[in-house]
Structures are given as C-alpha cells and as structure tokens.
PASEMI-358757 format. One record per residue (C-alpha): x, y, z. Coordinates in steps of 0.02 Angstrom, whole numbers, padded with zeros to 5 digits, always signed. Layout:
<pts>
XYZ
...
</pts>
This chain:
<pts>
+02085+01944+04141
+01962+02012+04267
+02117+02039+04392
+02212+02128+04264
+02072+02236+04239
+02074+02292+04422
+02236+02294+04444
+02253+02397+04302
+02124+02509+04367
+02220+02531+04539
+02375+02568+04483
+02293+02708+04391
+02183+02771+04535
+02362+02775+04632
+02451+02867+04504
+02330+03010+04492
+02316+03022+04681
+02334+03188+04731
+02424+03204+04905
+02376+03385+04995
+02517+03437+05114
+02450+03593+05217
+02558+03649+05359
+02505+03678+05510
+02506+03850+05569
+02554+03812+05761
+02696+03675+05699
+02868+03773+05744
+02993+03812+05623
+03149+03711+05633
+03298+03819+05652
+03467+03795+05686
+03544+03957+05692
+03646+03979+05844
+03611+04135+05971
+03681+04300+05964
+03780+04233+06126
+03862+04116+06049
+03918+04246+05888
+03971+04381+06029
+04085+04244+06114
+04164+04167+05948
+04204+04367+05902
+04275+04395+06065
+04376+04233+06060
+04444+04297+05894
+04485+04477+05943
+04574+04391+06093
+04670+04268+05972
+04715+04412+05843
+04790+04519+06002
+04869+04372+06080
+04962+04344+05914
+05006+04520+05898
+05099+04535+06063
+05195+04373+06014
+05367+04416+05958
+05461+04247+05867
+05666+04244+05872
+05740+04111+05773
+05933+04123+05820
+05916+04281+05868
+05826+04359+05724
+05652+04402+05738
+05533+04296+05632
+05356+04311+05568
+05211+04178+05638
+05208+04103+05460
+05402+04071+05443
+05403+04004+05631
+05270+03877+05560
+05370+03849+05415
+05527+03789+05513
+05423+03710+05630
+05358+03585+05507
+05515+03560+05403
+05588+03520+05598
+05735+03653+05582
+05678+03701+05753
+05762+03612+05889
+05740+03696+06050
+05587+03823+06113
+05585+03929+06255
+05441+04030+06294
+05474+04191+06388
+05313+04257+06484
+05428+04351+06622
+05412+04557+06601
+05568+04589+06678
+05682+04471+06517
+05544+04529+06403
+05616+04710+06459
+05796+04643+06464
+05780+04586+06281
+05730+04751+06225
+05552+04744+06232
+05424+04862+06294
+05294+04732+06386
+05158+04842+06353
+05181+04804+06169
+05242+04609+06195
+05183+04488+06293
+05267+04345+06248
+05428+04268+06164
+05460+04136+06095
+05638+04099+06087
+05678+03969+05953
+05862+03894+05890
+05948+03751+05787
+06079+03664+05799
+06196+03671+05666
</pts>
C-alpha cells in the first residue's frame, strides 16, 4: 500500500509538471525559402520557355496545328513521322518570316 501511495504521488507530481520552453534569442531561424537568384532564374527560364513555344510553328499534313492538338495526336500515336526544321533558309522557303519562327515541326501520318 505504501508503494501505491508513492507511486500515486509521482504520477501526480509528473502530471502537473510544468515544462518552460524559452527560446533562445541567438538560436537562428530555420528557413527554407530559396534566394532571389534562384526566383530570377526560374522567371527567366519561363520567359525563355513561353518565347521558345511561341516561335514554334506545328504542321500536321500540312496544316498548321496548335501545341495542345500536336500533344493530342502525339499521345493517341496518329503521328508517325517528325521532322524538325531549325534551318532559316526552309523556314523562309515554307513561308515563314524567321524573325517570327524559329522552329518547325513538320509532322505526318500515314494513312
């Protein structure tokens, strides 16, 4: 009985505990934010993307094509041959201006 007693006693010592949690003042702050470097480079990669999309011109059998229906094909595999045109002088024979396009991408099926 006398170890009940104590333990008793204990248990509610332990309970009513109070635990103080004081920061310290010269502990640093944990942050994970990343730099404005690495914000400036992910906006630039962007911008880059967005303009390298915009001078891409899509022809599927010889109609021109948006970026979403050239995915679209793509997946459901009506595409069966890609050629990708970089060269100014048969972007210019095709009818481009190469200031405006950069890049073709030529794309057919068989039928």
């Amino acid at each position: 009985m006398k170890n009940f007693i104590i333990v008793l006693a204990l248990a509610l010592v332990s309970c009513n505990a109070r635990t103080n949690y004081k920061s310290d003042k010269n502990a640093p702050i944990v942050d994970y934010n990343q730099s404005y470097e690495y914000y400036d480079q992910s906006r630039n990669l962007n911008e880059a993307t967005k303009r390298y999309n915009e001078q891409t011109v899509y022809l599927f059998n010889g109609k021109q094509i948006t970026n979403k229906k050239f995915k679209q094909l793509f997946e459901k595999e009506k595409i069966k041959s890609i050629e990708n045109i970089l060269d100014k002088e048969k972007i210019t024979h095709l009818g481009y201006s190469y200031d405006k396009v950069k890049r073709i991408i030529f794309t057919s099926s068989l039928k």
